[in-house]
C-alpha positions as CSV (number, residue, x, y, z in Angstrom):
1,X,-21.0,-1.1,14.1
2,X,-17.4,-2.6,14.6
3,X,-15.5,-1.5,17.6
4,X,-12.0,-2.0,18.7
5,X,-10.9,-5.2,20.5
6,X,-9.5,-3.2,23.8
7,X,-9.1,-5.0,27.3
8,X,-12.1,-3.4,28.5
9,X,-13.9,-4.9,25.7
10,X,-12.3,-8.6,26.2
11,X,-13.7,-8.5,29.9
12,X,-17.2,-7.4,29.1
13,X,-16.8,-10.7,27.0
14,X,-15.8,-12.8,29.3
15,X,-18.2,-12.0,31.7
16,X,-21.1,-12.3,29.2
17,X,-19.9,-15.8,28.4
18,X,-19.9,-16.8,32.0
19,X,-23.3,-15.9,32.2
20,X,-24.3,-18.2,29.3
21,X,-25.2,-21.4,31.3
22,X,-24.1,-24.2,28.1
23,X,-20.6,-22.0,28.0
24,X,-18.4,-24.6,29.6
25,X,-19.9,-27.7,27.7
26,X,-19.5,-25.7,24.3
27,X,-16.0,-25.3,25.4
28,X,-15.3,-28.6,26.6
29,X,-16.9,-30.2,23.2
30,X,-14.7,-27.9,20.7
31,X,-11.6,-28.6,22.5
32,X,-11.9,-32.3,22.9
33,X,-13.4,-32.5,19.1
34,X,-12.1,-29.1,17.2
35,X,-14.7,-26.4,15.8
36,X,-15.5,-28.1,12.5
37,X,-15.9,-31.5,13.8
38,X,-18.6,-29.5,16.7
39,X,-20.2,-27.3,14.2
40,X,-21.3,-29.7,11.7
41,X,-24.9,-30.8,11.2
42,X,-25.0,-33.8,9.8
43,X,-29.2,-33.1,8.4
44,X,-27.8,-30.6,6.7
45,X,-26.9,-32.8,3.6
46,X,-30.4,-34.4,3.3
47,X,-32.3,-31.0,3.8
48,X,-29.8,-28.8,0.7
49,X,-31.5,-28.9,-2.3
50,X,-28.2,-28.9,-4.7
51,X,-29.7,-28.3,-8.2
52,X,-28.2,-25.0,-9.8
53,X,-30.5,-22.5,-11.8
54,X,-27.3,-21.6,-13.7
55,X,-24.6,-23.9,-15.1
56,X,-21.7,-21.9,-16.2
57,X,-19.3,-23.5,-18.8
58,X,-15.6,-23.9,-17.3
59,X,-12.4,-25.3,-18.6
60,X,-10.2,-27.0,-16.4
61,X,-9.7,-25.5,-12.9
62,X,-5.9,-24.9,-11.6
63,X,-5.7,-27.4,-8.3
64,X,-3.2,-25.6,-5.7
65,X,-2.7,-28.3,-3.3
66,X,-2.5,-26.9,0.1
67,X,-0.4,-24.2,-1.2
68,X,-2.0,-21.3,0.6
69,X,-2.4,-19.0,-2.2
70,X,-6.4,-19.7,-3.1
71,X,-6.9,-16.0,-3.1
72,X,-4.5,-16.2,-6.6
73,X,-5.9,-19.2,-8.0
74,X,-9.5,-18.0,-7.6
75,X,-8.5,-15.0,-8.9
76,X,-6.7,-16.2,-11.8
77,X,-9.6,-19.1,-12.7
78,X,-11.6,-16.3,-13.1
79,X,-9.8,-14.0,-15.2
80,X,-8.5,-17.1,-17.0
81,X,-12.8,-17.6,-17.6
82,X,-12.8,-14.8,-19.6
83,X,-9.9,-14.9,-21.5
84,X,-10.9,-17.9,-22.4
85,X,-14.6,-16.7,-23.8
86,X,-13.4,-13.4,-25.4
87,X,-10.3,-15.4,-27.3
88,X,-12.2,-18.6,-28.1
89,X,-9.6,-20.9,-26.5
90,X,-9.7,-23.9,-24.1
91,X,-7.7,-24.8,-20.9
92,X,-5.1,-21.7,-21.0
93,X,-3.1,-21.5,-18.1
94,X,-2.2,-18.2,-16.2
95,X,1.3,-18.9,-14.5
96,X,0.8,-18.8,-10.2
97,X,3.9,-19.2,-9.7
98,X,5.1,-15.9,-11.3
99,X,2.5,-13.5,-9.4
100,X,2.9,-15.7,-6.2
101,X,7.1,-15.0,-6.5
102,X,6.1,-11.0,-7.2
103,X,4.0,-11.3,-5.0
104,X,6.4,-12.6,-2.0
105,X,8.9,-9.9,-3.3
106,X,6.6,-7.0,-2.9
107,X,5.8,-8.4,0.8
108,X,9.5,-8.5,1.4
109,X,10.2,-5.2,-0.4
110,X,7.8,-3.9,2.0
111,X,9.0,-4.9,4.9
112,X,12.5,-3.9,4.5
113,X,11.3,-0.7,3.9
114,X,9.6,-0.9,7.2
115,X,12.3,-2.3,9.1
116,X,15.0,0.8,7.4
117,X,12.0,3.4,8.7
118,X,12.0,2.5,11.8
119,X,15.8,2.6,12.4
């Protein structure tokens, strides 16, 4: 059950969390050393078992750098997966760039929109 993040909500919180006794020492430890470098575990490397039951064949996977757009680039490895299989041909290449500019014009047609709406 999901329930809305109110003020009354955000104290209950807060006061359950001062009741946790380890609280301020979790808090301490990811400010001084960030939540990734606090949540790792480092026997979790020896005790992962990484052998696959399924090895898929892939072509070439399209590297987006820290672009911010993985959400298109997994989407498009995919599609371009099964283009690939149903039209027997190797590393073909669906274009980012032209959904990602579409996609940033939709976003601002949208929000013009919003803005004029609201006027």
């Amino acid at each position: 059950m999901t329930q809305e993040i109110t003020h009354n909500n955000l104290i209950k919180m807060r006061t359950a969390l001062a009741g946790v006794p380890q609280a301020t020492t979790l808090k301490n430890a990811v400010m001084t050393n960030g939540i990734n470098a606090v949540s790792q575990r480092p026997d979790a490397a020896v005790t992962l078992d990484p052998t696959y039951s399924i090895d898929l064949p892939t072509g070439d996977v399209s590297f987006q750098k820290k672009s911010g757009r993985c959400w298109l680039f997994a989407t498009l490895n995919t599609l371009r997966h099964d283009f690939e299989q149903k039209y027997h041909v190797k590393n073909f290449e669906l274009s980012q760039n032209y959904l990602s500019f579409w996609d940033r014009i939709e976003k601002a047609n949208v929000n013009c929109k919003n803005k004029l709406a609201s006027r």
